[in-house]
VEXDREN-2710 file (C-alpha; in Angstrom, 1 decimal):
% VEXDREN-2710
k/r/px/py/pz
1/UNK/151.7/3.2/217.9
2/UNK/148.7/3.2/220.3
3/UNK/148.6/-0.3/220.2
4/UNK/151.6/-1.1/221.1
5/UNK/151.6/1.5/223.8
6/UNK/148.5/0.3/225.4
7/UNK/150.2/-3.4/224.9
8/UNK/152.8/-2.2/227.0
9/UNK/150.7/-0.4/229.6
10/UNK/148.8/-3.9/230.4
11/UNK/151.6/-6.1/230.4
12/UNK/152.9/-3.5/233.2
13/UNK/150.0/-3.1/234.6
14/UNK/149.4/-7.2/235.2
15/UNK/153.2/-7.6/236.5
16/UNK/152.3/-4.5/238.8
17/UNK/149.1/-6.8/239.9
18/UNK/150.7/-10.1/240.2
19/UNK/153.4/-9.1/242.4
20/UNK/151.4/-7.0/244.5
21/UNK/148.4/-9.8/244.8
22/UNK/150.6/-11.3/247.3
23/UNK/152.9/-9.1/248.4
24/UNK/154.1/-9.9/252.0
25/UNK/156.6/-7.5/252.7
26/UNK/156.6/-4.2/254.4
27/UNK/159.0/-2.0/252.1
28/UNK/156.7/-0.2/249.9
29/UNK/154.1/0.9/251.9
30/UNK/150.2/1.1/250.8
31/UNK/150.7/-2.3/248.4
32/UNK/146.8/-2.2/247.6
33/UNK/147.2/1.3/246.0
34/UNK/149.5/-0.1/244.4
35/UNK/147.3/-2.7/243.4
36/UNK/144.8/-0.7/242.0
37/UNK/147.1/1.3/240.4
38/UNK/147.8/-1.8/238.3
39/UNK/144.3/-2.1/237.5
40/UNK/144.2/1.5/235.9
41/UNK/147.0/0.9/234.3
42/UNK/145.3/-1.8/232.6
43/UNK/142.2/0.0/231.9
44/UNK/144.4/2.7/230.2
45/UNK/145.9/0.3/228.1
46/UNK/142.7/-1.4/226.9
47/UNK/141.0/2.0/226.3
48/UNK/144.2/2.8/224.3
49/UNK/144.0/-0.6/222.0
50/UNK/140.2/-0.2/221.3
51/UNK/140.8/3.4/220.4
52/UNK/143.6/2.3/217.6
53/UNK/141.3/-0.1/216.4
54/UNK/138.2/2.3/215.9
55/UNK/140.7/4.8/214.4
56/UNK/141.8/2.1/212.0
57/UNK/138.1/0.9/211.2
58/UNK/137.0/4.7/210.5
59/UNK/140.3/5.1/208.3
60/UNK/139.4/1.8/206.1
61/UNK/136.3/3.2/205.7
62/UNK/136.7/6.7/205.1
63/UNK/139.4/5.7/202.4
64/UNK/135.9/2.7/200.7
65/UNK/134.2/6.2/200.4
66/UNK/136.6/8.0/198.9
67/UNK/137.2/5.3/196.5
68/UNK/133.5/4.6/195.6
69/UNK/133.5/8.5/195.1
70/UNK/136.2/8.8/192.9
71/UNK/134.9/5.7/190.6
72/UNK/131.2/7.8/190.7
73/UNK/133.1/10.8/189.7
74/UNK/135.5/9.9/187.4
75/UNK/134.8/6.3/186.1
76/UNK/132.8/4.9/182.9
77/UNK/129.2/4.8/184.1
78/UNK/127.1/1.9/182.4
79/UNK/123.4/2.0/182.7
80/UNK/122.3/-1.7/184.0
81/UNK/118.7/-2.9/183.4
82/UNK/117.9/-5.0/186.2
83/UNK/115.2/-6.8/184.6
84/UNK/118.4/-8.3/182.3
85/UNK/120.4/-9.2/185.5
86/UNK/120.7/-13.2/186.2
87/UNK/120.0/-13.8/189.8
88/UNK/123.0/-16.4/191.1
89/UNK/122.0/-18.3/193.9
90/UNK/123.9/-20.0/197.1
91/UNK/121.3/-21.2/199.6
92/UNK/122.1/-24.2/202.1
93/UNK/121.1/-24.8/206.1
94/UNK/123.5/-24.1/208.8
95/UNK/123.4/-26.0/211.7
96/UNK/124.4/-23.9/215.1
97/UNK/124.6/-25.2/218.7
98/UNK/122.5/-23.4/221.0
99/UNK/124.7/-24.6/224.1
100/UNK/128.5/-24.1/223.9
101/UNK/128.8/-25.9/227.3
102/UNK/131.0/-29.2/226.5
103/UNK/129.6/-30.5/229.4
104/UNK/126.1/-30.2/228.1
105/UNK/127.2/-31.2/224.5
106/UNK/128.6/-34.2/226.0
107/UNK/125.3/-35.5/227.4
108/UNK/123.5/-34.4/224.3
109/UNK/125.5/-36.2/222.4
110/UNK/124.7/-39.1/224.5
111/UNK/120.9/-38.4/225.1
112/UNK/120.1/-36.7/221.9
113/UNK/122.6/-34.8/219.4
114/UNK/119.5/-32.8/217.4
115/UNK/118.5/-31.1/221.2
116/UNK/120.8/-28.3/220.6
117/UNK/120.8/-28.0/217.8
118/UNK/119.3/-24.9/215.8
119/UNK/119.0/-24.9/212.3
120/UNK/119.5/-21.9/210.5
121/UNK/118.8/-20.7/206.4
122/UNK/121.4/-18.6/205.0
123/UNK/121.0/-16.6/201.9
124/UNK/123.3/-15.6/199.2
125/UNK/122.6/-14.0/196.4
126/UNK/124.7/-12.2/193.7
127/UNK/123.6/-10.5/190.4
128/UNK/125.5/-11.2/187.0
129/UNK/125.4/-8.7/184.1
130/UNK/127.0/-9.0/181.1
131/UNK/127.5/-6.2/178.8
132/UNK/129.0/-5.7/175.2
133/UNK/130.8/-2.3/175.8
134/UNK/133.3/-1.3/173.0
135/UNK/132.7/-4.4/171.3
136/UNK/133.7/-6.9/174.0
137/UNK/131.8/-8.6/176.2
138/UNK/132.3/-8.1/179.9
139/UNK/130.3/-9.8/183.0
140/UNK/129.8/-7.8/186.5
141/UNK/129.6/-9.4/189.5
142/UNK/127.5/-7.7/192.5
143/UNK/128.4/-8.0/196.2
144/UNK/126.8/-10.9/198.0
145/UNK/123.4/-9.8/199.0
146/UNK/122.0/-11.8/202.2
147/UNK/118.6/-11.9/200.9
148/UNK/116.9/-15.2/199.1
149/UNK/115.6/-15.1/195.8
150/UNK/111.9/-13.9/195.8
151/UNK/113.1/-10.9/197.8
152/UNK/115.4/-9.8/195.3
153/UNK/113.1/-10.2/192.6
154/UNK/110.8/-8.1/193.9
155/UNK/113.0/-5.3/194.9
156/UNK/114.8/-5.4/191.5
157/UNK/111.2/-4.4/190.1
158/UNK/110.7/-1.8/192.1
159/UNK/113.8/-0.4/190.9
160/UNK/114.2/-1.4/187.3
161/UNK/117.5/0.4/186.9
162/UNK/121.0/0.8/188.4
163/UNK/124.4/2.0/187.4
164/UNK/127.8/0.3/187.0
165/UNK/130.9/2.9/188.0
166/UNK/134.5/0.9/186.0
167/UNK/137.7/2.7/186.6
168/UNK/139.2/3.9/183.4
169/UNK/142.7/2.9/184.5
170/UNK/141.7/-0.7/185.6
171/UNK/139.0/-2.3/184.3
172/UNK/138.5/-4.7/186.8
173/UNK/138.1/-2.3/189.3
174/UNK/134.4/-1.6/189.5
175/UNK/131.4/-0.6/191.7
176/UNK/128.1/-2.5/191.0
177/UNK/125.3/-0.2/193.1
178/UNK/123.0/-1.9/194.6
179/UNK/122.8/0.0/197.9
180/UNK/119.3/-0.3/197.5
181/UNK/119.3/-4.4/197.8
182/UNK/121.7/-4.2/200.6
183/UNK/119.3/-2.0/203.1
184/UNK/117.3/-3.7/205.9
185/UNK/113.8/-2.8/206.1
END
């Protein structure tokens, strides 16, 4: 509802502004308080459409905690050895322009196309383990970690051991915690 108040409020606010930018006439007196009335107007509304959207964000993310809360609570916990954990790999080079200027990328591209050019190595890792709970065999998937291989080596023996949260109800509903892989240091 905020949003579309403070949508409202700007598209008032910049008919307010556009009519009053040139405003010739001498009816309505005091046109440039008018005029910045317009501008507050549109300040209001902005203000109002970035305060939805952090009330939205904290709401997504206070409803992630409650989930992951619930699973720790009330879910299957399986003890995971990390030393048995396959490491899955996704590494490759990403090529970023340094210079979003067309103009400049133009002559680059002309002169030399590797000038702005910044390469870039991005790191995805994931760990797969695969458990045979109640006589079946299941494999868990972690969250993409940003971290290349050696790292997460090393940090999986420092820890040795993690836990696995499954929701009773749906069994492919699970939490693999690695918090501890996912901090920067």
């Amino acid at each position: 509802m905020k949003q579309i108040i403070g949508i409202i409020l700007i598209i008032v606010g910049v008919i307010v502004l556009l009519f009053f930018d040139n405003y010739p006439g001498g009816i309505i007196p005091y046109p440039i308080l008018w005029y910045l009335l317009s501008i507050v107007i549109i300040g209001i509304g902005v203000l109002l459409i970035r305060k939805s959207l952090k009330q939205k964000n904290e709401e997504i993310t206070n409803q992630i905690e409650n989930e992951l809360n619930r699973l720790k609570k009330y879910g299957d916990k399986i003890l995971v050895d990390l030393d048995k954990c396959e490491i899955l790999t996704n590494n490759y080079v990403e090529e970023i322009e340094s210079d979003s200027s067309y103009t400049v990328q133009r002559w680059d591209a002309l002169y030399d196309s590797s000038r702005n050019i910044k390469k870039v190595n991005v790191y995805q890792t994931r760990l797969l383990f695969e458990s045979n709970r109640l006589g079946k065999k299941e494999k868990f998937y972690s969250p993409t970690i940003n971290k290349d291989e050696v790292t997460i080596r090393f940090l999986l023996a420092l820890h040795k051991n993690t836990f696995i949260y499954i929701d009773r109800m749906y069994k492919d509903k699970y939490y693999f915690d690695i918090n501890f892989l996912l901090e920067e240091k």
